[in-house]
C-alpha positions in Angstrom: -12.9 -5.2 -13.0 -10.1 -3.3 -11.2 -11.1 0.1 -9.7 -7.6 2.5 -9.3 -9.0 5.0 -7.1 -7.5 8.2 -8.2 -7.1 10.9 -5.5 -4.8 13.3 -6.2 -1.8 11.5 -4.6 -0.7 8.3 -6.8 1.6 7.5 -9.2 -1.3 6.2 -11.2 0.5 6.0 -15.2 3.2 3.3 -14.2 0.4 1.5 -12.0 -1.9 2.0 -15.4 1.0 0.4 -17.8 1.9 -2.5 -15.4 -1.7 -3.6 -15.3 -1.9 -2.4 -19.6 1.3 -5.0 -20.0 -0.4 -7.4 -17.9 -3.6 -7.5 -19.6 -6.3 -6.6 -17.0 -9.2 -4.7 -17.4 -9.5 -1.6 -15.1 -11.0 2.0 -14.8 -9.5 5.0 -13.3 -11.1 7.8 -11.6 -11.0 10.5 -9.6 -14.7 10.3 -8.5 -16.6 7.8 -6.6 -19.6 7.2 -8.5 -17.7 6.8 -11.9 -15.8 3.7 -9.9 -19.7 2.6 -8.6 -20.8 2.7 -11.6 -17.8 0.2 -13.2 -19.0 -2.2 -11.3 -15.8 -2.6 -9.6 -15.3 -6.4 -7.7 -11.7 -4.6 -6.4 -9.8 -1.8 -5.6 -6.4 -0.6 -5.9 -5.3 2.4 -3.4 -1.7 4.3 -5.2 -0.3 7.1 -3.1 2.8 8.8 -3.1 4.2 12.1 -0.4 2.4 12.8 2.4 -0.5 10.8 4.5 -1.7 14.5 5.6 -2.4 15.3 2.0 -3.5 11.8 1.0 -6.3 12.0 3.9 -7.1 16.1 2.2 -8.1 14.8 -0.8 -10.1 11.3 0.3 -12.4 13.7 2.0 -12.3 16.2 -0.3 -13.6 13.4 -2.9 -15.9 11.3 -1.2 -13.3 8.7 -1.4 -12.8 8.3 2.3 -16.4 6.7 2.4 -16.0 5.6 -0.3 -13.4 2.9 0.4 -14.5 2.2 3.8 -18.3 1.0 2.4 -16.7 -1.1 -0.5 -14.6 -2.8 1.9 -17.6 -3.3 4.5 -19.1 -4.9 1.4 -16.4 -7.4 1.3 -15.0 -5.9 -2.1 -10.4 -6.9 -2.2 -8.3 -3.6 -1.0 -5.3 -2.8 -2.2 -2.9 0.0 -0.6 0.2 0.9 -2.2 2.8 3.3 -0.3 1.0 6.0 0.7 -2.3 3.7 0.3 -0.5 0.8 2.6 0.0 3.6 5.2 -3.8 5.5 5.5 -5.9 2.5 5.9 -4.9 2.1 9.2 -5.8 4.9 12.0 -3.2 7.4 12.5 0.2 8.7 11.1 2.7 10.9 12.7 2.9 12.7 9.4 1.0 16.1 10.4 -0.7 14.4 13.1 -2.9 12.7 11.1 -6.3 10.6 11.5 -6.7 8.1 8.7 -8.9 5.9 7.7 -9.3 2.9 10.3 -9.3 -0.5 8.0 -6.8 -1.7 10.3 -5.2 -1.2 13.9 -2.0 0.5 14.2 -0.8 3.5 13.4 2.3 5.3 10.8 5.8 6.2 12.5 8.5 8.3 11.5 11.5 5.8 11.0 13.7 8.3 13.2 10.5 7.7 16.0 11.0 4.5 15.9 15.1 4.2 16.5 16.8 7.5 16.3 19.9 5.8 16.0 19.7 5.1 12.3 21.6 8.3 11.3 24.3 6.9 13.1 24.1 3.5 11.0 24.8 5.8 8.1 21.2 4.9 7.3 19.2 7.5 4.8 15.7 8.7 5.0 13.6 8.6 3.1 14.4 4.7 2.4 15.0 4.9 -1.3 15.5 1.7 -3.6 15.8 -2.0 -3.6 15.8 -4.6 -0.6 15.2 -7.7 -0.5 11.7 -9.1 1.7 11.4 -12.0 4.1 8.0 -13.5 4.7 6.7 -13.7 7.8 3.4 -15.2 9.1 2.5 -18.1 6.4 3.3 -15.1 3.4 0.1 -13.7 1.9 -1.3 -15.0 -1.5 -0.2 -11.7 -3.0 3.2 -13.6 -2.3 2.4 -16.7 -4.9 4.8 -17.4 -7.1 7.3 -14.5 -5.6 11.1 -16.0 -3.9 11.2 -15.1 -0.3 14.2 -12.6 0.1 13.4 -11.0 -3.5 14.1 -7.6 -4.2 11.6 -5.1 -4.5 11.6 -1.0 -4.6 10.6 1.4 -1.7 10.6 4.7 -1.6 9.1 6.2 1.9 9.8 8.0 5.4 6.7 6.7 7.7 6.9 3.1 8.7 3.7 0.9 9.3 3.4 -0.7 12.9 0.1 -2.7 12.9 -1.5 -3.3 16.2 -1.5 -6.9 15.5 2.1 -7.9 14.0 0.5 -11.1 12.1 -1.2 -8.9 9.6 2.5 -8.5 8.7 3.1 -11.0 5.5 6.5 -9.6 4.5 9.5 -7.5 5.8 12.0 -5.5 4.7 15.6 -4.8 6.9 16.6 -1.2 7.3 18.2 -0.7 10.7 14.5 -1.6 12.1 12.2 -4.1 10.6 9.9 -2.5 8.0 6.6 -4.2 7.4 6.5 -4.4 3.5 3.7 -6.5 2.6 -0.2 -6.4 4.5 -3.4 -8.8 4.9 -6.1 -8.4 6.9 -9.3 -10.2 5.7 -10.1 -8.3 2.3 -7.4 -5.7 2.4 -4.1 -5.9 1.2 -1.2 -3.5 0.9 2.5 -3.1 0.0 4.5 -0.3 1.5 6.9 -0.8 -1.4 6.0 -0.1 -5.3 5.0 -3.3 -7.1 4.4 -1.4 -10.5 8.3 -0.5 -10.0 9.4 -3.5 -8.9 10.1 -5.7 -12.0 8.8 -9.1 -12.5 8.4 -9.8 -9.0 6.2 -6.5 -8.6 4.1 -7.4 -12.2 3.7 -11.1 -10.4 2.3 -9.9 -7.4 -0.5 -7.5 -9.0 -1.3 -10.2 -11.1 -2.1 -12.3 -8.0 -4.0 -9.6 -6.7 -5.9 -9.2 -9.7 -7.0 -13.5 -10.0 -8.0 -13.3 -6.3 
């Protein structure tokens, strides 16, 4: 059964009709105990706006424990935009502290190479482009073409700690880190439930881990 952790801060009803079309089981919630009590073997983590907000609500909810303990348990993660960016330990975004799964931290893109405006480069990075995989791919990857298009739509750029969590990349004036593994937790900065075939693919692989 798939938990979709609800917390104020995800674009939960296209994540809820991908999965519908796809035919998995799941539960939503916005409270920790309903998702205990679901028996959940797996997690997904939606978020869209701001990682300062995001991390608001997890404690506000109990989520923020929440996550961490079902991942110490060994339970699959997976982060989606906002979600890809809080499970590691800080964001730029309102100085931020989130939640520690993994080592790195959430940059501005301008932080990172303030010479994109002058590449005629937009942010926030809005639409489709096309991934490259990087570091063996990820089983979230199965079945998926390398250099497939998928759709983003964010400001804050992940920069792990250690680069071969890094499955997949994206090209936009800097390389953006689009697809995540480490051990049981996975993430897309991107929107797989916006992102056609390929996206309805890859939460289906997530789903038969």
């Amino acid at each position: 059964m798939v938990g979709i952790i609800d917390f104020n801060a995800g674009n939960i009803t296209s994540l809820e009709r991908a999965l519908k079309y796809l035919h998995i089981p799941y539960v939503t919630s916005k409270k920790p105990e309903e998702l205990s009590a679901a028996d959940c073997d797996r997690f997904m983590f939606p978020g869209d706006g701001d990682d300062a907000y995001a991390m608001s609500q997890l404690k506000a909810s109990g989520y923020d424990d929440f996550v961490r303990k079902q991942v110490a348990d060994g339970r699959l993660l997976f982060g989606i935009c906002v979600g890809s960016q809080i499970i590691f330990e800080h964001s730029e975004e309102g100085n931020t502290e989130c939640l520690g799964l993994v080592k790195g931290n959430i940059r501005h893109f301008h932080s990172i190479n303030p010479e994109l405006k002058k590449q005629n480069l937009k942010v926030p990075h809005i639409g489709w482009n096309n991934i490259s995989f990087e570091n063996g791919g990820s089983p979230l990857l199965n079945g998926i073409k390398d250099d497939t298009d998928v759709y983003f739509v964010h400001s804050y750029v992940i920069c792990p700690t250690d680069n071969t969590v890094v499955k997949a990349s994206a090209d936009y004036g800097i390389k953006v880190p689009a697809v995540i593994q480490s051990g049981n937790i996975f993430a897309t900065q991107f929107h797989p439930e916006k992102s056609g075939i390929a996206g309805l693919k890859l939460l289906e692989n997530f789903c038969k881990l």
